[in-house]
C-alpha positions as CSV (number, residue, x, y, z in Angstrom):
1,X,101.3,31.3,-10.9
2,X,103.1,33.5,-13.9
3,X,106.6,33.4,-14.1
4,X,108.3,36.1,-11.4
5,X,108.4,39.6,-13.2
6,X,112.4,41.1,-13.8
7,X,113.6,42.4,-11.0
8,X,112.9,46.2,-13.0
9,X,109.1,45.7,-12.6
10,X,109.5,45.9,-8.7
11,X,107.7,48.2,-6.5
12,X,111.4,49.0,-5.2
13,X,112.6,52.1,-6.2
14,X,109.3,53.8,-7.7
15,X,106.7,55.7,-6.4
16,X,103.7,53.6,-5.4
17,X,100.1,53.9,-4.0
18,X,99.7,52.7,-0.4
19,X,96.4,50.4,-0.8
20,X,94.6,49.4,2.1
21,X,92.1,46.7,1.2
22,X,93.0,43.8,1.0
23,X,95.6,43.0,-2.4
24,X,97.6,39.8,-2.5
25,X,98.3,40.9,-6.2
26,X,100.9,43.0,-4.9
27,X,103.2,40.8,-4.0
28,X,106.4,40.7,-6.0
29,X,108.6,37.0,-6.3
30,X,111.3,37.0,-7.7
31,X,113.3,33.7,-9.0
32,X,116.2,32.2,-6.7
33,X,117.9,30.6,-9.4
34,X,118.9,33.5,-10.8
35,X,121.7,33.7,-8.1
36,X,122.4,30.1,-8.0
37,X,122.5,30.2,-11.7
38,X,125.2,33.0,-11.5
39,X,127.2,31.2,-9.0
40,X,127.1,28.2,-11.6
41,X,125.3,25.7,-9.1
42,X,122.3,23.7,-10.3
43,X,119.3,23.7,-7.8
44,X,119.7,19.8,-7.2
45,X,122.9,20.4,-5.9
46,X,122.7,23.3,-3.6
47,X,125.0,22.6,-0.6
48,X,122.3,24.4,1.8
49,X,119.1,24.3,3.0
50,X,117.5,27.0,5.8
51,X,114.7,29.6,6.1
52,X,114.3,32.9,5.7
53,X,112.9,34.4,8.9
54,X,110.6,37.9,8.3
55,X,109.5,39.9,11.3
56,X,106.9,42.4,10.6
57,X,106.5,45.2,13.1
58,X,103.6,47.1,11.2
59,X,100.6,44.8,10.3
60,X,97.2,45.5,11.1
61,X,93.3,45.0,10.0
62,X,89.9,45.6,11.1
63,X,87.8,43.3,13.3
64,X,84.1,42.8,12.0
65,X,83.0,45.8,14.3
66,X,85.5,47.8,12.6
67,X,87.9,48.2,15.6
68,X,91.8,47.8,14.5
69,X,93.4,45.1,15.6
70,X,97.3,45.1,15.2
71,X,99.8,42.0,15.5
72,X,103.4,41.2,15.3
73,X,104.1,38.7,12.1
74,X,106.9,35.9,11.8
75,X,107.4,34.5,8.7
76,X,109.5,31.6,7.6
77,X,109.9,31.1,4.2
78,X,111.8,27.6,3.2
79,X,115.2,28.4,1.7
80,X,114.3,25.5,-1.1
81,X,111.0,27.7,-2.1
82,X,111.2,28.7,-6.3
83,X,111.1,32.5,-5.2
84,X,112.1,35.3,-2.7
85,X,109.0,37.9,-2.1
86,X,110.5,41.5,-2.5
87,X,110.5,43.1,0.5
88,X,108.6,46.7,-0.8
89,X,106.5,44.2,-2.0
90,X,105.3,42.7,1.1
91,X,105.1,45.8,3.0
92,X,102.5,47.2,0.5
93,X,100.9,44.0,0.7
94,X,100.5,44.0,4.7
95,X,99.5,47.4,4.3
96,X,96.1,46.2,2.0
97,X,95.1,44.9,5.3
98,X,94.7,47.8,7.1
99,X,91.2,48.6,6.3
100,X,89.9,45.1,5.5
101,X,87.6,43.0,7.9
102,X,88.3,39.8,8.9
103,X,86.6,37.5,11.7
104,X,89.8,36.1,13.9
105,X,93.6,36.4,14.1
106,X,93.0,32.8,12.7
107,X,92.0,34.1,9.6
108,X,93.9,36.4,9.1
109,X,97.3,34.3,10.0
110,X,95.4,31.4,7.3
111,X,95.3,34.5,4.3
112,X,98.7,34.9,4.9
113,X,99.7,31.8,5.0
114,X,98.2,30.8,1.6
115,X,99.0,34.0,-0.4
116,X,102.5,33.8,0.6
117,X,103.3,30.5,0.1
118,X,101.7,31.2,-3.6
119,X,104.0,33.9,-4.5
120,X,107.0,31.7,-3.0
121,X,106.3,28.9,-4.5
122,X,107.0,26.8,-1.0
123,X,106.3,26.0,2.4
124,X,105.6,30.0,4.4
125,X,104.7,29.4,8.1
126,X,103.4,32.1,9.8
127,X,102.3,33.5,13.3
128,X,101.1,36.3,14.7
129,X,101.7,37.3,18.3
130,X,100.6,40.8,20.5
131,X,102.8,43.5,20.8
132,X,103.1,42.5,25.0
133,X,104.5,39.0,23.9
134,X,107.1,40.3,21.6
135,X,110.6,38.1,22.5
136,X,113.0,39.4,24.6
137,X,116.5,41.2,22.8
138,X,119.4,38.1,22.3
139,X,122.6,37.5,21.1
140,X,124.9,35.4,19.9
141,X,126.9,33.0,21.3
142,X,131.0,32.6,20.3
143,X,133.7,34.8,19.9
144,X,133.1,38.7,17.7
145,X,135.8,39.0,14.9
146,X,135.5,42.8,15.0
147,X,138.5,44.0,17.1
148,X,141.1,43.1,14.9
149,X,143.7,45.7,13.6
150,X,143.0,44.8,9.5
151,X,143.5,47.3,7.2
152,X,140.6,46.7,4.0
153,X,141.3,46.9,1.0
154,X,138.2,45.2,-0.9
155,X,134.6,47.1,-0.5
156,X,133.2,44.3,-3.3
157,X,133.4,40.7,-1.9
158,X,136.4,38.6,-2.3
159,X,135.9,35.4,-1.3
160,X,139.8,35.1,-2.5
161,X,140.5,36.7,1.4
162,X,139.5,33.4,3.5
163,X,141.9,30.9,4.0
164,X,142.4,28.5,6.5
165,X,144.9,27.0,9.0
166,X,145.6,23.2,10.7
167,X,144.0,23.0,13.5
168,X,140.7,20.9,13.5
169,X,137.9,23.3,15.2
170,X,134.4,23.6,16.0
171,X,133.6,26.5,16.6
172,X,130.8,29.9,16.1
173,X,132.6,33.5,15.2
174,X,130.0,36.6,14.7
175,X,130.8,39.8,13.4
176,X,128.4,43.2,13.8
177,X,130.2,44.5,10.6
178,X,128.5,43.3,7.5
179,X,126.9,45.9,5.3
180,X,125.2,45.6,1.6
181,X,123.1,47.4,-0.3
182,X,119.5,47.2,-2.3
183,X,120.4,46.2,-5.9
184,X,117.6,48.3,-6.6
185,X,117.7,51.7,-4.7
186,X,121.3,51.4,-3.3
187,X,120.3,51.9,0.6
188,X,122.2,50.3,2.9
189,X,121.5,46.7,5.0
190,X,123.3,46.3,8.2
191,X,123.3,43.2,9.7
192,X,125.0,41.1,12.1
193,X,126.5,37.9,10.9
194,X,127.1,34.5,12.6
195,X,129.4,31.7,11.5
196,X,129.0,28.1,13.0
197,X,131.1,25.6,11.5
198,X,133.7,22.4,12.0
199,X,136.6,21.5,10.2
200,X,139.9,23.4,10.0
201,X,140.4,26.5,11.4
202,X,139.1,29.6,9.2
203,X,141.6,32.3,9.7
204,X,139.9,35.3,11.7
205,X,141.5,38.3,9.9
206,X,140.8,37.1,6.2
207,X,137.3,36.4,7.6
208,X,136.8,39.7,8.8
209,X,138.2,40.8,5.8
210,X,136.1,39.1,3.5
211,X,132.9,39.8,5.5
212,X,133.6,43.2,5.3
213,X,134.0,43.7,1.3
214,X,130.4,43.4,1.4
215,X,129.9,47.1,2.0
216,X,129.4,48.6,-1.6
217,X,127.6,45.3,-2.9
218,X,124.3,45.6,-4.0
219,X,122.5,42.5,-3.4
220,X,118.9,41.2,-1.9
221,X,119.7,39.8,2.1
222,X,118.8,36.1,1.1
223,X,121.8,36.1,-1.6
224,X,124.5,37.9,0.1
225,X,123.7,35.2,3.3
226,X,123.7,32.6,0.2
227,X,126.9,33.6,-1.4
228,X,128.6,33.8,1.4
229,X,127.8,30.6,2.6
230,X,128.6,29.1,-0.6
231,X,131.8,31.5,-0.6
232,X,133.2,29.7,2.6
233,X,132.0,26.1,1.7
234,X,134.3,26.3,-1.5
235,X,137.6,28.3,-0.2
236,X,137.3,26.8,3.3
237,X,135.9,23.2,3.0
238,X,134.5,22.9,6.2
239,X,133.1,19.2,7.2
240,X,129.6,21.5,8.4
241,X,128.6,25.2,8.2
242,X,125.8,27.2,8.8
243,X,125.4,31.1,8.4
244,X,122.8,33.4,10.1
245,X,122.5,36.8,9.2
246,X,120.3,39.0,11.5
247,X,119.2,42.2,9.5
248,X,118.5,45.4,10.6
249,X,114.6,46.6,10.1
250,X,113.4,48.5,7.2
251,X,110.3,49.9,6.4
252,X,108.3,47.9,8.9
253,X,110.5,44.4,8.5
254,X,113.8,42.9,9.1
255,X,115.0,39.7,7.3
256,X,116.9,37.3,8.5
257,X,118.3,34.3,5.9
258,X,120.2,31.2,7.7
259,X,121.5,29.1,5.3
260,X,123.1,25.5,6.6
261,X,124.2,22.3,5.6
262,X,122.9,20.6,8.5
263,X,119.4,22.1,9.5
264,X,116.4,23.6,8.0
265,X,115.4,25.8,10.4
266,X,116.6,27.9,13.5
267,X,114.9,30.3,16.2
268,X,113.8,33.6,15.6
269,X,117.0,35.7,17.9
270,X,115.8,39.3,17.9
271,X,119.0,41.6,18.5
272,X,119.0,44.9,20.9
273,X,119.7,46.8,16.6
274,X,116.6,44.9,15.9
């Protein structure tokens, strides 16, 4: 596959045509070492691994009578994969199914598999499921930062805000407050963060803080989840972490990044914003 294009030549941001045979050429990667690169880490010594979990609310084809057919789509790209797909990118690819034919939900889960893990570069696992066996609404578990009394000051991250106490915890704190925006078109991403760790005590109001001065940064999900993970692994030091960031849907798809230092994967928990 050809080197990913600059992030410029996206489909975000510019007026495109909505194709509905089938196109895998429209899908968009885009390099992951270009953030790791600017946070000065090699990929051979990331301190993560995860998955990026897609749901996609809008994908639909035609059977070979012609009838529509329309599924549900989770997608789990490997955190480790050479590329991110651009979001636009994959909705104007789901959409090139719309009027295409295709024998079984089999198929059509196999054609996604393949041309997905292509424009990655890694291991894409996906299903399909009916509408009537969507999952039920979740949450998380642990204690929300969000009623604290802070007064914010930062609106760009500062990982400078987290600090840490003396008490040796283990323990998973959630916040409904994290907001960034598209690098590209500047619309907001609202999301709902969760924290698992163990080590010493991260102090709750510099967390909050810091999770907070996401709010005017412009960034792609998978690298604000990324960043802050590796924000926290460097100020805080924790013996194990793991950060899962539930996004709200847009256009057709939410995306949800976990990044860890102990697992590779994690379950799919839809939230009620979801």
């Amino acid at each position: 596959m050809n080197q990913p294009d600059p992030l410029h030549t996206s489909p975000l941001g510019q007026q495109t045509d909505y194709v509905n045979q089938y196109a895998p050429e429209l899908l968009h990667p885009i390099a992951r070492h270009l953030n790791w690169t600017a946070k000065g880490i090699e990929r051979s010594a990331l301190p993560f691994k995860g998955v990026d979990i897609w749901n996609a609310y809008e994908l639909s084809w035609l059977n070979l009578r012609g009838k529509p057919e329309v599924r549900l789509a989770e997608i789990k790209v490997a955190a480790n994969s050479v590329n991110i797909i651009e979001s636009k990118s994959l909705k104007l690819y789901l959409n090139s199914y719309n009027l295409t034919r295709f024998e079984s939900q089999w198929q059509v889960e196999k054609q996604l598999t393949e041309d997905l893990s292509a424009a990655a570069e890694g291991e894409v696992k996906v299903r399909l499921y009916h509408p009537d066996q969507a999952p039920a609404f979740g949450q998380f578990t642990g204690f929300c930062i969000d009623n604290q009394d802070v007064e914010i000051e930062h609106y760009q991250p500062a990982p400078e805000l987290l600090s840490i106490g003396d008490d040796e915890v283990e323990e998973v704190l959630y916040s409904h407050l994290l907001k960034s925006n598209c690098p590209v078109t500047g619309q907001p991403d609202w999301a709902t963060i969760g924290i698992s760790y163990k080590g010493r005590d991260i102090e709750r109001e510099g967390l909050l803080k810091y999770l907070i001065s996401y709010r005017e940064h412009g960034d792609f999900h998978e690298q604000c989840v990324e960043n802050i993970f590796m924000d926290i692994w460097q100020q805080c030091q924790p013996e194990s972490l793991s950060v899962y960031a539930r996004y709200v849907r847009r256009g057709g798809l939410d995306i949800n990044p976990f990044r860890s230092s102990e697992m590779d994967d994690i379950d799919n928990l839809r939230l009620s914003r979801q």
